[in-house]
N, C-alpha and C positions, 0 to 999 in steps of 0.2 A: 236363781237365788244366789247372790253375792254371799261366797265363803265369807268365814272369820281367821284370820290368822292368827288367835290364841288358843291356848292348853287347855284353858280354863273356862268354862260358861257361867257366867254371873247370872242366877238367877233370884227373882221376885215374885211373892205369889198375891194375890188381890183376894183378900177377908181371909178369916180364920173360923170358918165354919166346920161341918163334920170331911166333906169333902176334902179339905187342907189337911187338918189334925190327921183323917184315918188313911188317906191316899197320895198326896199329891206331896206333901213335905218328907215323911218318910221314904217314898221312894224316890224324889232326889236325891235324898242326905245319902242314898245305898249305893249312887251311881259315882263312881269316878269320874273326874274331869267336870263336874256339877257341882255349883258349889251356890246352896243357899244362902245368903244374905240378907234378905231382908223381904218384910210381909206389911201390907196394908191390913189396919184393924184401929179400932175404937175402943178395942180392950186389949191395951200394952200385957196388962196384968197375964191373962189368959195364955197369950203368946209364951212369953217368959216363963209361965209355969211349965211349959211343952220342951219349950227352945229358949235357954237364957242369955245364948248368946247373938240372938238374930237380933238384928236392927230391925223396929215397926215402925212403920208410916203412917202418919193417922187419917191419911185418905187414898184411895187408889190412886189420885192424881197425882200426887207428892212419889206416888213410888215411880209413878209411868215420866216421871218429870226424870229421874236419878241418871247420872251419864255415866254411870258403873255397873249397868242392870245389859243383861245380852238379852235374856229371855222374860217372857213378863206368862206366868200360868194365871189360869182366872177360871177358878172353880166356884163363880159367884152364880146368882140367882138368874136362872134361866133368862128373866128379860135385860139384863143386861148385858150378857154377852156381846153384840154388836156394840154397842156403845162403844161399851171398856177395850177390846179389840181393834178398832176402830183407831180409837185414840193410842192403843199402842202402837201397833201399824206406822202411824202418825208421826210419834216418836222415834220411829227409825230399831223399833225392837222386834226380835222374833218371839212367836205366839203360840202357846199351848192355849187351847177353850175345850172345860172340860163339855163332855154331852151333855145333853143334845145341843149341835152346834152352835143353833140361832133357834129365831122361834119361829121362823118358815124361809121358806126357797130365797125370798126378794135379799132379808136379811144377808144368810149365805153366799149370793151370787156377790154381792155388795164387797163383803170382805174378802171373796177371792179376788174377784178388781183390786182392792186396795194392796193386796197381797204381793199381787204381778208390779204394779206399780212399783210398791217400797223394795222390790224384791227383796223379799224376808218370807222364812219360812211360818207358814201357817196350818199348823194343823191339831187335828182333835180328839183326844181321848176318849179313845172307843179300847178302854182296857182291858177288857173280854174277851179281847180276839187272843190274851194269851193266860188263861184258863186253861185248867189240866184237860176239864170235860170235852169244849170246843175243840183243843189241840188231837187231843183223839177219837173225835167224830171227825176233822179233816183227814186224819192218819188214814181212819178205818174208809173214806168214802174215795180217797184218793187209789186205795189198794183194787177196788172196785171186788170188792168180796159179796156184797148186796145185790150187784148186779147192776140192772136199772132204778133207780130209784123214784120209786111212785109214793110215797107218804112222809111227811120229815116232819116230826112235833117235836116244840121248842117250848118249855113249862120254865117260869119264874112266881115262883109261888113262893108266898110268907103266911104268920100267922101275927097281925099288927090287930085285932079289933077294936083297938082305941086310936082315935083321932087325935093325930099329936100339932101341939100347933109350931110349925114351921112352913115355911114358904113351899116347899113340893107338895103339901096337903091342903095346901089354901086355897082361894078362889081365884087366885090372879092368873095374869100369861104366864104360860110355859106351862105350870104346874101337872100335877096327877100321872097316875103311873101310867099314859100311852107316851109322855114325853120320856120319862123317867126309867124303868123301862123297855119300855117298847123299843128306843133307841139300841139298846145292847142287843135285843132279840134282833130288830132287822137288819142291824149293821152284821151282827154273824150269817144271816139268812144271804144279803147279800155276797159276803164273800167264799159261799159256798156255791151260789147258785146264780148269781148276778143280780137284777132288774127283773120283777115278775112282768108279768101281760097283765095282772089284776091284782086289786085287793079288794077283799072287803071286810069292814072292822066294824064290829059291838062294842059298844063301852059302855059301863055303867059306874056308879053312885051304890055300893051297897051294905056299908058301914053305917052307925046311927052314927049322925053327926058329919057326916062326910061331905065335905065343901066340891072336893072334884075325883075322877075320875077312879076308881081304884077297883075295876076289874076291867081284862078287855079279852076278847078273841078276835084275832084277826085269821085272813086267809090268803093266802097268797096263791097265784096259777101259776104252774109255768106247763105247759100242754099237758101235757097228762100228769103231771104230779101237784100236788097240792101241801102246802106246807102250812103248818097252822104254829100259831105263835100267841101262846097263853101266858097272860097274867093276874096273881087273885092277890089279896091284902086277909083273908079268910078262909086260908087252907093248913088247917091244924095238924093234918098228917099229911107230908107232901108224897104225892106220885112221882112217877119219873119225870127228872130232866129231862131228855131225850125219848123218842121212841120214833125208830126209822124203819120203813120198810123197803122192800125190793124186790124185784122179781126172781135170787137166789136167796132171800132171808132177811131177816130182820135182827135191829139190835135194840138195847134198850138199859139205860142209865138213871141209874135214883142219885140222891147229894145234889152237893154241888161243891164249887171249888173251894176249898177251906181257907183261900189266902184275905178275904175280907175279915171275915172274924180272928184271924190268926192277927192282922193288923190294929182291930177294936180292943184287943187284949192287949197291946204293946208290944206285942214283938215285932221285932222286925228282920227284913229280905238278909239272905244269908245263915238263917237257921241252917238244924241237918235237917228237918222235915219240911223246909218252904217250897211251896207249891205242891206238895205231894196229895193228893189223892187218894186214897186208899178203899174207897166205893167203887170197885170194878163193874163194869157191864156186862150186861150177856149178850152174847151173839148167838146167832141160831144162822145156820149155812147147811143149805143143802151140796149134799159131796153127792155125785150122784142119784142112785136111790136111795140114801138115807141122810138124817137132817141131825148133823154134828152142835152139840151144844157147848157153848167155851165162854171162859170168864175173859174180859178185855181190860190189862193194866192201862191205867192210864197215863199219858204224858205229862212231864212236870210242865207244872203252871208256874209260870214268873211277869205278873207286872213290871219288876225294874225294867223288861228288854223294851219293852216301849219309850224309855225315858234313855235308856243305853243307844237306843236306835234315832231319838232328838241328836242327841250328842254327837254320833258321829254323822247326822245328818248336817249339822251346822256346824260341826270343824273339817271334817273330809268334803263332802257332796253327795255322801249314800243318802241311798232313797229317804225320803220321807214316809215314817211308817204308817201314818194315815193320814193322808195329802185331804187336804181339804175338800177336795174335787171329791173323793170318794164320800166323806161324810157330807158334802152334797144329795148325792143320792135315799140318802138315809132320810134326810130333811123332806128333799121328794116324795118318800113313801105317809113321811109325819103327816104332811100337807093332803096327802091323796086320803090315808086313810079317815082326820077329820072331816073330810068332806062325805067319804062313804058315812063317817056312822052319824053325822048331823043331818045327810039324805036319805038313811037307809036303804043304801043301793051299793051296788058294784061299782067300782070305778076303774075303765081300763087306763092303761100309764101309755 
């Protein structure tokens, strides 16, 4: 990937959906050396009320056209990702696409071709990987205090029972929570654990009115351990996040990370409480012959580092924090596991 030799990264975001407003504008605006200027939308109005002083484009094209733009974000409707990326690529811009990447493998493979090509940085917002909860389930499994670990459950549960009409709930591509979802679940499954030997995934329809997907269980193998990866749209008292086992003990996590709702509210990265956590876990470890029960703080969680980590990816040459190649993988599993649950079978990888 060809450095930049400025201070500054000019960035563009493509539409002005919940995605923009709650994630993707705010935590630019919080990173130094970032510097938003300007969004595609068909409602100036909207923008303006958020951000009065961003310049809008009134079509993605006109922004992916701009020779002031470095980085082009596109937290647009899942089937257009390739496109719009594509066409940035095209333009000689580096590329944030939020999850899930594409809307299968061919996609995917497609723009990291194009990627190598324009050599420009291409990669995907898998912003979960810095989450208080995740940050100390890698802490706690890296310490090896569980031991061997034979069971890992991963819960995403809400309580939505009305059918809202926007594009992630509707009948089109991409859509329903195994894209939605599911993606944040497997993309932490794999950086904990890699590429399973197997998957196999349930999905269901089971809201009135439900156009696609909004419950799923999957399963993942890796030789003796089994990690299961749940999501409901219908769970009014949620259970734990987490629940891990191991051949010296297990742990187990209810919440979940506060910084989405802390951003739906307005605030924003640089509070005193951002990322904080304050739903501890419990550990249970056998010391010997007796089995030590302990509360586990958790790690602060901060989204900006993935946007701090773009930045210094494209003015230094540090890593890319989630290279496209990895959220490959993820696409991988997206693909494997619609096949499991449209066949009702197993599918080995």
């Amino acid at each position: 990937m060809s450095s930049t030799p400025k201070s500054i990264i000019r960035v563009g975001i493509l539409g002005y959906g919940y995605a923009t407003a709650t994630f993707h504008a705010p935590l630019i605006d919080a990173v130094p050396s970032l510097e938003l200027v300007a969004i595609s939308s068909s409602n100036a109005a909207k923008v303006h009320a958020d951000w009065p002083h961003l310049q809008v484009c009134s079509t993605p094209e006109e922004l992916i056209a701009r020779a002031d733009i470095d980085l082009i974000v596109i937290p647009t409707p899942n089937d257009t990702h390739h496109a719009l990326a594509a066409k940035s690529l095209s333009a000689g811009k580096h590329v944030v696409v939020d999850k899930p990447f594409t809307l299968n493998t061919a996609e995917a493979l497609d723009l990291i071709a194009r990627a190598k090509t324009a050599q420009k940085l291409l990669s995907v917002f898998h912003n979960r990987r810095w989450v208080a909860d995740f940050l100390t389930v890698q802490k706690l499994l890296a310490s090896g205090q569980l031991g061997r670990i034979t069971h890992f459950e991963s819960h995403f549960d809400r309580f939505r029972p009305e059918v809202r009409q926007r594009w992630r709930e509707g009948a089109g591509l991409g859509s329903g929570l195994w894209y939605d979802l599911g993606s944040h679940l497997l993309d932490q499954a794999i950086c904990l654990f890699g590429m399973p030997q197997t998957i196999y995934l349930d999905r269901a329809l089971q809201r009135d009115g439900a156009q696609t997907d909004d419950w799923f269980h999957a399963t993942l193998a890796y030789g003796t351990l089994r990690v299961i990866l749940h999501a409901s749209m219908l769970v009014a008292h949620e259970g734990p996040r987490f629940i891990i086992h191991g051949t010296q003990g297990s742990y187990t996590k209810e919440g979940i990370d506060p910084q989405e709702d802390v951003l739906k509210a307005g605030l924003r990265p640089g509070d005193e409480d951002w990322g904080i956590d304050k739903t501890m876990g419990r550990l249970d470890v056998m010391r010997g012959t007796w089995m030590q029960h302990s509360q586990v703080p958790n790690e602060r969680g901060d989204y900006t580092r993935y946007y701090a980590a773009i930045r210094d990816a494209i003015l230094h040459g540090a890593p890319n924090p989630v290279p496209a190649t990895e959220a490959l993988q993820v696409m991988q599993l997206l693909d494997a596991g619609i096949l499991s649950a449209s066949e009702g079978r197993l599918v080995k990888l």
